[in-house]
C-alpha positions in Angstrom: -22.8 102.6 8.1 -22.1 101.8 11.8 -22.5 98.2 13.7 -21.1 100.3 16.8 -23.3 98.6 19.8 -24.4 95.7 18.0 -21.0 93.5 18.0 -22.5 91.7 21.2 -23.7 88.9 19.8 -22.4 85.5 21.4 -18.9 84.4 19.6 -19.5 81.2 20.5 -21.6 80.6 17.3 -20.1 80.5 14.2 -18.7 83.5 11.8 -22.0 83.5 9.9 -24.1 83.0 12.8 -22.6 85.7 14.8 -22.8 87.9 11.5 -26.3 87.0 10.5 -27.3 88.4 14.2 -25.3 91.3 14.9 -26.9 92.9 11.7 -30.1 91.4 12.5 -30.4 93.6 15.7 -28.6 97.0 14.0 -31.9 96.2 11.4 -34.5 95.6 13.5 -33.0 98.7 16.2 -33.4 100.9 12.8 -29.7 101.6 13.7 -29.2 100.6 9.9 -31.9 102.7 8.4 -34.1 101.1 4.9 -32.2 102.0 1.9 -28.6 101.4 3.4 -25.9 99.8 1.8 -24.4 96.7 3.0 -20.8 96.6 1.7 -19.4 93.1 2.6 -16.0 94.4 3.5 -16.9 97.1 5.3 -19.3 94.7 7.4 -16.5 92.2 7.5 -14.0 94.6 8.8 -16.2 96.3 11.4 -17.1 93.0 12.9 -13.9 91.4 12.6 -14.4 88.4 10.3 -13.2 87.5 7.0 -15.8 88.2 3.7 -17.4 84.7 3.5 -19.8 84.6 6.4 -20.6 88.1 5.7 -21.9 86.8 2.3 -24.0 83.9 4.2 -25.4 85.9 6.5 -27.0 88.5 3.7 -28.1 85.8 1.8 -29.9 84.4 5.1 -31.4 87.9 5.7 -32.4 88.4 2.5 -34.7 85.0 2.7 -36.2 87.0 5.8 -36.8 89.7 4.0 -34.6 92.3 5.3 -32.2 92.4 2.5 -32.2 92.9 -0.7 -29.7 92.1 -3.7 -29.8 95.6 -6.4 -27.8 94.1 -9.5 -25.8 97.4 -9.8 -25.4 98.5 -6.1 -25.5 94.6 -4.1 -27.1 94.6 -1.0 -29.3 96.9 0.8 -31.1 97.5 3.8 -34.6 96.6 2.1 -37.0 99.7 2.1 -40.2 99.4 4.5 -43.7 98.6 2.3 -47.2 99.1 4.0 -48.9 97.9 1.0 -46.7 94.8 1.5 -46.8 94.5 5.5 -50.9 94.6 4.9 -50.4 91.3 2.2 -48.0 89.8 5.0 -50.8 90.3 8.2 -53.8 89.0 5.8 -51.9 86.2 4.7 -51.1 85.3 8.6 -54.6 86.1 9.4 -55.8 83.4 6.8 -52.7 80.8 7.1 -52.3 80.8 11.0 -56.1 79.2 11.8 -55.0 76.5 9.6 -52.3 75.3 11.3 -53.5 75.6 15.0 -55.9 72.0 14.6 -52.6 70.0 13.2 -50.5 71.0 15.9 -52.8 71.7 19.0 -53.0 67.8 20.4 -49.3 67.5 20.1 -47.8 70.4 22.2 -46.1 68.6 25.1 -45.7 69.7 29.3 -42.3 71.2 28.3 -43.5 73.4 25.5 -45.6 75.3 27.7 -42.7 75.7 30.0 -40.9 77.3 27.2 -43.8 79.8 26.1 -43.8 80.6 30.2 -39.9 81.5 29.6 -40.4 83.5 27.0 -43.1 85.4 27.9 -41.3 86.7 31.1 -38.4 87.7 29.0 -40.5 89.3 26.4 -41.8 90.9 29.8 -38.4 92.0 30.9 -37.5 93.0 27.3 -36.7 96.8 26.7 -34.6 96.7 23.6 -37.2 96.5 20.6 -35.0 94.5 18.5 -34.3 92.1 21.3 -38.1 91.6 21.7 -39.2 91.1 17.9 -36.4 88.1 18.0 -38.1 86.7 20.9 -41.2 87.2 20.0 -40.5 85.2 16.6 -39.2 82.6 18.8 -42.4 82.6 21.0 -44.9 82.6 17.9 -42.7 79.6 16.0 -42.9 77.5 19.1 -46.1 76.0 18.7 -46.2 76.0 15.2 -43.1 74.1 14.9 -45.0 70.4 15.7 -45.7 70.9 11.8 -42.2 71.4 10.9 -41.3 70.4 7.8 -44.7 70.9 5.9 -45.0 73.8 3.2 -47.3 75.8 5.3 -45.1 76.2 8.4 -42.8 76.6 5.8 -44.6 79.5 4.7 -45.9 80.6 7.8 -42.2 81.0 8.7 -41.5 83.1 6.0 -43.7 85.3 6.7 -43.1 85.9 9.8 -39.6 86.9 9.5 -40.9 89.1 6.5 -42.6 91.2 9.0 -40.0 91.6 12.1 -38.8 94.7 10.6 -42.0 96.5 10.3 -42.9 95.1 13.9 -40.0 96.7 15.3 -40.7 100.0 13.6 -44.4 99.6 15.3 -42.3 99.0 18.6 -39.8 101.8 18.3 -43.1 104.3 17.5 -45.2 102.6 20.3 -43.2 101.1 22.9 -46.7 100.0 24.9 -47.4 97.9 22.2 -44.9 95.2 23.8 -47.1 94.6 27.0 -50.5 94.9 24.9 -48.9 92.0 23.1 -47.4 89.9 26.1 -51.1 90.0 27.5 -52.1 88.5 24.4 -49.3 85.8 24.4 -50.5 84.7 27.8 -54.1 84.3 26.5 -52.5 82.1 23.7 -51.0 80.0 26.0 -53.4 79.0 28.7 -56.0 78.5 24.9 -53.9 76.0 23.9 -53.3 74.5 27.7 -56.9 74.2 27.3 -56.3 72.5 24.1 -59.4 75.1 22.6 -58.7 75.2 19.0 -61.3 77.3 18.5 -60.5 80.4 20.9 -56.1 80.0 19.7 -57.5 81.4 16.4 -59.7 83.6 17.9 -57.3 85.2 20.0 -53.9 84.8 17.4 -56.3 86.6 14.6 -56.6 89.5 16.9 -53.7 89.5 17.7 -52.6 89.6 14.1 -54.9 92.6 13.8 -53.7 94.9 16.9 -50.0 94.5 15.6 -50.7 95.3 12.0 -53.0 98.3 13.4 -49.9 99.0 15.3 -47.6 99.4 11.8 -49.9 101.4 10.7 -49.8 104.1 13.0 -46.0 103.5 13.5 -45.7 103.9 9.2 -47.8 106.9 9.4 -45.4 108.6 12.3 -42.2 107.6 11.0 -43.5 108.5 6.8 -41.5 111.7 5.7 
């Protein structure tokens, strides 16, 4: 196990912080490949820092669903499921329409600027682990006027559930990253427009490309 290339992270966050994201990014990269084992010293050791926030940070990834806890080995890189990436995308597909009405009279002016940012760094973006953390930030913007309820509770969940298999899509199909900023755009000027009606539309299909997109990626990347 190597973190070689993914000790960048800013230092200016805390231990676990700085932890939690430098393995995010070797897991997303596939640098640290599904079935890899996550000793805590080793981790701690290659990145400088003492056990504890090593500890946090697994725990945090495994509520994201890229870690697991085995009772005899500890943790592990979690192993990629299509049957459970399918679940994930038609549980979006279902939950997402639900929360675009709650949220869509809310968004304020400097919102939108933020999507705007985003979208030209998802633009800029070439590192596909990178892109799948901005992209979670871009898809939790709107959604976060319902902060606090169980389904953006949920909704959350699920999205960092599937980051992994996203970035496997990306790594497979790198044109899949401007297919998807297009859509992002359309998003935006839907809900500028405040036009419930076509968000869903347009975030369902959306939904539908990227698991598509997993699909093919699983299939090319299956032994």
């Amino acid at each position: 196990m190597s973190l070689a290339g993914f000790t960048g992270a800013s230092r200016s966050r805390t231990a676990h912080e700085y932890v939690r994201d430098s393995l995010r990014r070797a897991i997303l990269s596939g640098s640290l490949r599904p079935g890899t084992h996550l000793v805590q010293t080793e981790v701690a050791t290659q990145l400088e820092v003492s056990t504890t926030p090593v500890r946090e940070a697994l725990r945090d990834l495994a509520t994201e669903g890229l870690v697991f806890f085995d009772p005899h080995r500890g943790a592990l890189v979690r192993t990629l499921d299509l049957g459970e990436v399918r679940e994930i995308y038609q549980l979006r597909a279902a939950l997402e329409p639900l929360v675009v009405p709650r949220v869509i009279d809310k968004i304020r002016p400097e919102t939108f600027e933020r999507a705007e940012q985003l979208t030209r760094a998802l633009d800029r973006e070439r590192d596909p682990s990178r892109w799948v953390e901005v992209n979670r930030e871009f898809h939790s913007l709107f959604t976060d006027f319902d902060q606090g309820s169980r389904l953006e509770g949920i909704l959350r969940g699920l999205r960092d559930s599937a980051a992994t298999y996203v970035s496997l899509s990306l790594a497979a199909r790198p044109k899949q990253m401007s297919e998807a900023n297009e859509e992002h755009r359309a998003v935006i000027d839907a809900y500028r427009r405040r036009d419930a009606e076509a968000v869903v539309e347009i975030t369902v299909a959306h939904l539908e490309s990227t698991l598509r997109a997993i699909e093919e990626a699983y299939r090319t990347d299956a032994p």
